[in-house]
C-alpha positions as CSV (number, residue, x, y, z in Angstrom):
1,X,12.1,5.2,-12.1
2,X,10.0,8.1,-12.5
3,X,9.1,10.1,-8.8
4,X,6.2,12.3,-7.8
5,X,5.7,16.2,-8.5
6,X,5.7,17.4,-4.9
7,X,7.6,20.0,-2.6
8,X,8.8,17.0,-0.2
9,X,12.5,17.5,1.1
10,X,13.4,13.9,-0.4
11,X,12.1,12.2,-4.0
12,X,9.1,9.8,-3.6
13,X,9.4,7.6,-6.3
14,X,5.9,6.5,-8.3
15,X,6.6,2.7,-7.4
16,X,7.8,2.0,-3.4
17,X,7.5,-0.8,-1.4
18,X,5.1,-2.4,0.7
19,X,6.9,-4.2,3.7
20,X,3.6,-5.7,5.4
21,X,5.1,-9.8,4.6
22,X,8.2,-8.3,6.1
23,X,8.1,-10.7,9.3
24,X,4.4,-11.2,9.2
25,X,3.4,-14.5,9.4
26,X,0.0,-14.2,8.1
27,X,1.6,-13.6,4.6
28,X,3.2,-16.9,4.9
29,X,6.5,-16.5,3.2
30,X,8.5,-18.1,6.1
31,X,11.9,-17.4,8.4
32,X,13.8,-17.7,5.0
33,X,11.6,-14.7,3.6
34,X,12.4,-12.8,6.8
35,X,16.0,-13.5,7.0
36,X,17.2,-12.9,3.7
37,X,15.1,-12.5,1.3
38,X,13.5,-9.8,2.0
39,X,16.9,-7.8,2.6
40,X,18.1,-8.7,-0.9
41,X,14.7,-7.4,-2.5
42,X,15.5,-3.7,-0.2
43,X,18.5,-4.1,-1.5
44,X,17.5,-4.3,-5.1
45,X,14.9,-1.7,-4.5
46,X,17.4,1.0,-3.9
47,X,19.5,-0.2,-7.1
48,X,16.7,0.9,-8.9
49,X,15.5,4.1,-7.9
50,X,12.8,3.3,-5.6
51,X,13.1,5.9,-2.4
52,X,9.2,5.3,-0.8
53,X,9.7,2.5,1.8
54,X,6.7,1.9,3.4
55,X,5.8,-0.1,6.7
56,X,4.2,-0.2,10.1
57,X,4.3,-1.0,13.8
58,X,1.9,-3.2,13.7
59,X,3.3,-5.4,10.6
60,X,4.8,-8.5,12.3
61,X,4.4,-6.6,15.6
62,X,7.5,-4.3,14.8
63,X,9.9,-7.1,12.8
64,X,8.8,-5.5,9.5
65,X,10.1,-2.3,10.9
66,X,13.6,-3.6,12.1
67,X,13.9,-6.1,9.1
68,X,13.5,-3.0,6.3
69,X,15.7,-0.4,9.1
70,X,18.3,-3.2,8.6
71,X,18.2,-4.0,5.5
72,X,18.1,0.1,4.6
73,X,21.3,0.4,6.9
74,X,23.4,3.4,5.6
75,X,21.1,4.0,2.7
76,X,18.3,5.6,5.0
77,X,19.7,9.4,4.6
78,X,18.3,9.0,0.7
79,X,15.2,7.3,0.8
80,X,11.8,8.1,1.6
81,X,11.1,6.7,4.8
82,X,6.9,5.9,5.7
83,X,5.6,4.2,9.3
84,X,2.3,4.1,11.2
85,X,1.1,4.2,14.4
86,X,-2.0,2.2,15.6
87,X,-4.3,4.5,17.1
88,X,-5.6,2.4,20.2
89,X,-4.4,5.3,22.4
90,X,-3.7,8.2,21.1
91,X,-3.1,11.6,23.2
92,X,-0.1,13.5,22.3
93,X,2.2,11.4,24.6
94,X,1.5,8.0,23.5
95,X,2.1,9.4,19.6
96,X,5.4,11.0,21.2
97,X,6.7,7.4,22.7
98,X,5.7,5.3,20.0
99,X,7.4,7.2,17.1
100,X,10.7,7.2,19.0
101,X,10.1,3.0,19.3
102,X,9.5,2.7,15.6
103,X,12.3,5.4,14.6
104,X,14.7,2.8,17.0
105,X,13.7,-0.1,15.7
106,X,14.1,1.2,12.2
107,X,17.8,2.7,13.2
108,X,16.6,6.5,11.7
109,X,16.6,9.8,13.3
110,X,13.8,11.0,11.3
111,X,10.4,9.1,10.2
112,X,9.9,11.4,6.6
113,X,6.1,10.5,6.7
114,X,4.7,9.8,10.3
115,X,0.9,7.9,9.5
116,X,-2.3,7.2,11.3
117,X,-2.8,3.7,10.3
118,X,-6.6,4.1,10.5
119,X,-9.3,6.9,12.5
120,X,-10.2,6.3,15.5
121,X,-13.7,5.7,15.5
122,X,-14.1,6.9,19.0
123,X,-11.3,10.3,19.3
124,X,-11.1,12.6,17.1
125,X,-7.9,14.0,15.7
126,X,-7.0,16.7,17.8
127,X,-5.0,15.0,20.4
128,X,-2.8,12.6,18.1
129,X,-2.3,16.0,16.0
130,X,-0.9,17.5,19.2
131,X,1.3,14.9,18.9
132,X,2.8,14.7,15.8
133,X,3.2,18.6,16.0
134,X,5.6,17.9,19.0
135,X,7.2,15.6,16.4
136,X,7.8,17.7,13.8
137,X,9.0,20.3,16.4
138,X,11.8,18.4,17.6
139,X,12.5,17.0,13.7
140,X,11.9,13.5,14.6
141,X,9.2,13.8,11.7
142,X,9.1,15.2,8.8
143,X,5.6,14.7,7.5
144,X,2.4,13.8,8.3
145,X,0.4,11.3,7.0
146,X,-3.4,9.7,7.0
147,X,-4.1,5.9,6.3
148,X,-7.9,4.8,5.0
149,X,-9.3,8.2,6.2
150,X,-12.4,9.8,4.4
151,X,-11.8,13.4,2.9
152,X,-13.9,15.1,5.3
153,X,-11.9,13.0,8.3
154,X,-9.0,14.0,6.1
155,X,-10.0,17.5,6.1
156,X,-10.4,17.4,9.9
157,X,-6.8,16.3,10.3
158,X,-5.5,19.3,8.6
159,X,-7.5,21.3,10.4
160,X,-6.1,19.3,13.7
161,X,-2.3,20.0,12.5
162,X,-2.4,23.4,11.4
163,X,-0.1,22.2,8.5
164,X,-0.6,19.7,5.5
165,X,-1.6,16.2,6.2
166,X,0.8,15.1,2.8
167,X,-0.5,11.4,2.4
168,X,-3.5,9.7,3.0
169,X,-2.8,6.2,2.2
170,X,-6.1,4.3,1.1
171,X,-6.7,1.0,-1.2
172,X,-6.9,1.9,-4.8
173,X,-7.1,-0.7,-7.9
174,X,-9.1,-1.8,-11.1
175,X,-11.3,-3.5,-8.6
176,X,-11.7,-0.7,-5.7
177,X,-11.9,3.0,-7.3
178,X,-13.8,4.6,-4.9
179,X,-10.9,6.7,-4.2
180,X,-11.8,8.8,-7.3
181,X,-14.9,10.3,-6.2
182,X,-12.9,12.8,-3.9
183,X,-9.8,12.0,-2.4
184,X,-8.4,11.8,-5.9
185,X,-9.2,15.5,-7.0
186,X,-8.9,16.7,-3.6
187,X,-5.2,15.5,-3.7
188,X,-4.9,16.7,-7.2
189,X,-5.9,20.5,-6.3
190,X,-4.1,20.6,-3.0
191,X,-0.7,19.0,-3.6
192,X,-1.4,15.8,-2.0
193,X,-1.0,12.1,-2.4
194,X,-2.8,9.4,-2.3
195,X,-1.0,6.5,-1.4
196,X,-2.1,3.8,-3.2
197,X,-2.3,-0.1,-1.0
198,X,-3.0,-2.9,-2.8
199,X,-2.5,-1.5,-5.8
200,X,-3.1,-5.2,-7.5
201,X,-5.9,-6.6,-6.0
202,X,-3.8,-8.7,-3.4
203,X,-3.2,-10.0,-6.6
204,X,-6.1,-10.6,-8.4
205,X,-5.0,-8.4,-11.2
206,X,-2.1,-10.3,-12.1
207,X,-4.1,-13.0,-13.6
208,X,-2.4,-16.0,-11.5
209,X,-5.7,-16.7,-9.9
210,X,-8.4,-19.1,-11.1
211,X,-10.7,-21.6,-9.7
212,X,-8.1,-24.2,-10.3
213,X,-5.4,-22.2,-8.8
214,X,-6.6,-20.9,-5.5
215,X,-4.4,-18.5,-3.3
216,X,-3.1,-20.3,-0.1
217,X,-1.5,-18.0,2.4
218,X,-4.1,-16.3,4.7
219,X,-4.6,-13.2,3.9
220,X,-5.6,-13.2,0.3
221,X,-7.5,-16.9,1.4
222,X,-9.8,-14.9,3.7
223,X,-10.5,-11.9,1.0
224,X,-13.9,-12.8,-1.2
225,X,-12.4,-11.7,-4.2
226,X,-10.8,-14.6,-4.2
227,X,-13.9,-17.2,-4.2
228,X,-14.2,-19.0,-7.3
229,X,-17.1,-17.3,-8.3
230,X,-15.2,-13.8,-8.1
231,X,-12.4,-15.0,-10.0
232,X,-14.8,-15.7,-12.7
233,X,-16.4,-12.9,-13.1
234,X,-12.9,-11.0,-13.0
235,X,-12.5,-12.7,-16.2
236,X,-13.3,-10.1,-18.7
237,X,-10.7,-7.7,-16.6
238,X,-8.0,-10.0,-16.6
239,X,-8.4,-10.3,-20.4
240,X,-9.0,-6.5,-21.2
241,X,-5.4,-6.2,-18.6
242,X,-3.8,-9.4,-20.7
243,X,-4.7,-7.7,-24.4
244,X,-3.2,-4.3,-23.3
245,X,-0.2,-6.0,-21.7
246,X,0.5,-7.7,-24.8
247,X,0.8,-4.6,-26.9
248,X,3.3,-3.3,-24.5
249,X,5.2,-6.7,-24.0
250,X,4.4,-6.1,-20.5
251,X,2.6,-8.2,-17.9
252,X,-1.2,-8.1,-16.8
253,X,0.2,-6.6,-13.1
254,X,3.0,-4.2,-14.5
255,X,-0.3,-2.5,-16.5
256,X,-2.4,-2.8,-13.3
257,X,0.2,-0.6,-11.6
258,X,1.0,1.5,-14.5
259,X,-3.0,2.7,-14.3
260,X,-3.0,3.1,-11.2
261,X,0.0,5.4,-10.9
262,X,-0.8,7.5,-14.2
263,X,-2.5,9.9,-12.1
264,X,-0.5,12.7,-11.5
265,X,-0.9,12.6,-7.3
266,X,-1.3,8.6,-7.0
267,X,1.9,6.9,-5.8
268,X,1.9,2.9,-5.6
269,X,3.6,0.5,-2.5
270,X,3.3,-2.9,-3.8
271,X,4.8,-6.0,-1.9
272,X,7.0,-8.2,-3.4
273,X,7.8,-12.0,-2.7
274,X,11.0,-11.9,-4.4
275,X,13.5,-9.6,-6.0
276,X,12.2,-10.5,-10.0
277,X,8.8,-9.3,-8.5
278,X,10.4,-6.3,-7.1
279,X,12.0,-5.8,-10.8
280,X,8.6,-6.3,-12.5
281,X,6.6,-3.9,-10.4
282,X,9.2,-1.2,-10.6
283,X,9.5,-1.7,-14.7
284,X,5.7,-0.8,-14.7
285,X,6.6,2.8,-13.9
286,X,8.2,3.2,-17.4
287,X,4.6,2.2,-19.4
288,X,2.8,4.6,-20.4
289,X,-0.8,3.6,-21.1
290,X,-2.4,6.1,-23.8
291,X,-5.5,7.6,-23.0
292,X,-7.3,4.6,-25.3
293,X,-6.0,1.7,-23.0
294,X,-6.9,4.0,-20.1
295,X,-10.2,4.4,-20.6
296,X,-11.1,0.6,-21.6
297,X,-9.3,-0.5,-18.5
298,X,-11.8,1.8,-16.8
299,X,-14.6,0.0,-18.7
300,X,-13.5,-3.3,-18.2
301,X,-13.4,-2.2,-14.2
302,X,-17.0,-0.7,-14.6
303,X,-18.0,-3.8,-15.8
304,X,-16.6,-6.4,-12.7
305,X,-19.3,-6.7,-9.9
306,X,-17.9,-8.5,-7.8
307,X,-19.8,-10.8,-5.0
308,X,-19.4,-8.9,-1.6
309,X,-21.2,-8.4,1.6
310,X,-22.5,-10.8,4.2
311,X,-23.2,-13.4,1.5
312,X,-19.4,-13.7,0.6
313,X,-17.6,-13.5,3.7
314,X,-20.0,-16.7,4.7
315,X,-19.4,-17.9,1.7
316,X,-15.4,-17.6,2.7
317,X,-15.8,-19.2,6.3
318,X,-17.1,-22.1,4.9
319,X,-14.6,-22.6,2.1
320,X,-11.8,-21.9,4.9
321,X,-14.0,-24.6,7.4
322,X,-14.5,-27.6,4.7
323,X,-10.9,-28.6,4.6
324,X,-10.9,-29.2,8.1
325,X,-14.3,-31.2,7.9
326,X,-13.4,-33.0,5.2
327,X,-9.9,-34.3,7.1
């Protein structure tokens, strides 16, 4: 495993884990998932080097949280440990209660990276700052984090702390790159990550997809990318990932993840549905892309347009509706 050039107390490993499935039934992966499964692929995450755990309150309203506390058990001293709060309300002693709820149901004494799942459209960051200032105070957190902010909102949050905002956790993939235009270099010249979600494509990138094999859980069901005219035009990316995979007797996703996290402040949280997906996502930390196979990937991702907009998401309604009719 290969871990992050920062000034952190604790190692944050270039490949974590994304626990959003983690009891979430949207994900559709069942009581079996939730019961064991997803304990053995913690388990085999830690085996491995990987130290970033990532989750949220709001992931399976609080299961994910006690299923990857659990599952961490006497191993949560070494790792990295990353939860959000949902800011519906947040002044200072709303952020105060409901770290202490996820820090209990995750069986920790400290959160290492405390996030705002998403701004607030309608406060600004001054009073949930207040808060996680008291947090740090008392050592119940060690550091602060962003999630889908802009760098100016960013910025603000800083400013809102007095201290380092470490993480800002945004999407970031072949298909979505719009991370690079600042939050990338702003990261890179202030000692920050970016925390990179969705780092496949909700798994577009790994090449499974096509129009005659059609995701079925819910979530990646209701993203466009996933209409079959997406999935063609995807096609010349899937085959610029498959040609570079081959050379490295790799797989199209390990060298989806292996761009992503070759920039020095990126860090990746993929999911896994079982524990040989765990294994493959963490393997793509040790390819290294040369500069080449870098840059064509970039072209091949210049060169997607995928259909988006209103257009699409109708497009998706109906394709969700037509089942139903049809029955």
């Amino acid at each position: 495993m290969r871990y992050q050039s920062s000034d952190t107390a604790k190692k944050i490993s270039k490949i974590g884990l994304g626990t959003w499935q983690f009891g979430s039934k949207e994900w559709g992966y069942g009581q079996e998932y939730a019961d064991s499964v997803a304990r053995a692929i913690v388990r085999r995450a830690l085996e491995l080097g990987v130290t970033l755990f990532d989750t949220a309150e709001i992931y399976g309203f609080g299961r994910s949280e006690r299923i990857l506390g659990r599952a961490l058990g006497d191993d949560l001293p070494g790792i990295f440990l990353a939860t959000k709060i949902l800011p519906v309300m947040p002044v200072a002693p709303v952020v105060e209660q409901r770290a202490v709820a996820s820090a209990e149901r995750l069986g920790t004494r400290t959160l290492d990276l405390y996030q705002v799942h998403a701004p607030n459209p309608a406060v600004r960051d001054t009073t949930i700052m207040r808060g996680m200032r008291a947090l740090q105070r008392v050592g119940l957190v060690g550091e602060v984090g962003v999630s889908n902010y802009s760098l100016r909102r960013w910025q603000a949050a800083e400013e809102a702390l007095g201290t380092r905002v470490l993480s800002n956790q945004v999407r970031y993939n072949l298909v979505d790159r719009r991370p690079e235009r600042d939050l990338l270099p702003y990261a890179e010249q202030r000692n920050r990550i970016v925390m990179a979600y969705s780092p496949l494509a909700q798994g577009l990138l790994s090449g499974r997809y096509h129009e005659g094999s059609l995701p079925a859980n819910r979530v990646r069901a209701s993203n466009p990318l996933f209409l079959p005219e997406n999935l063609e035009r995807a096609a010349g990316l899937i085959a610029a990932l498959q040609a570079i995979a081959d050379a490295h007797q790799a797989t199209p996703a390990q060298i989806a993840l292996a761009w992503v996290i070759r920039h020095p402040s990126v860090v990746a949280i993929p999911g896994a549905s079982s524990v040989e997906q765990l294994e493959r996502n963490v393997a793509a930390a040790e390819i290294d892309l040369t500069d080449e196979e870098y840059q064509a990937l970039r072209t091949a991702s210049d060169r997607f347009t995928p259909v988006t907009g209103l257009n699409a998401y109708r497009k998706v309604v109906r394709s969700r509706l037509r089942p139903r009719l049809v029955g």
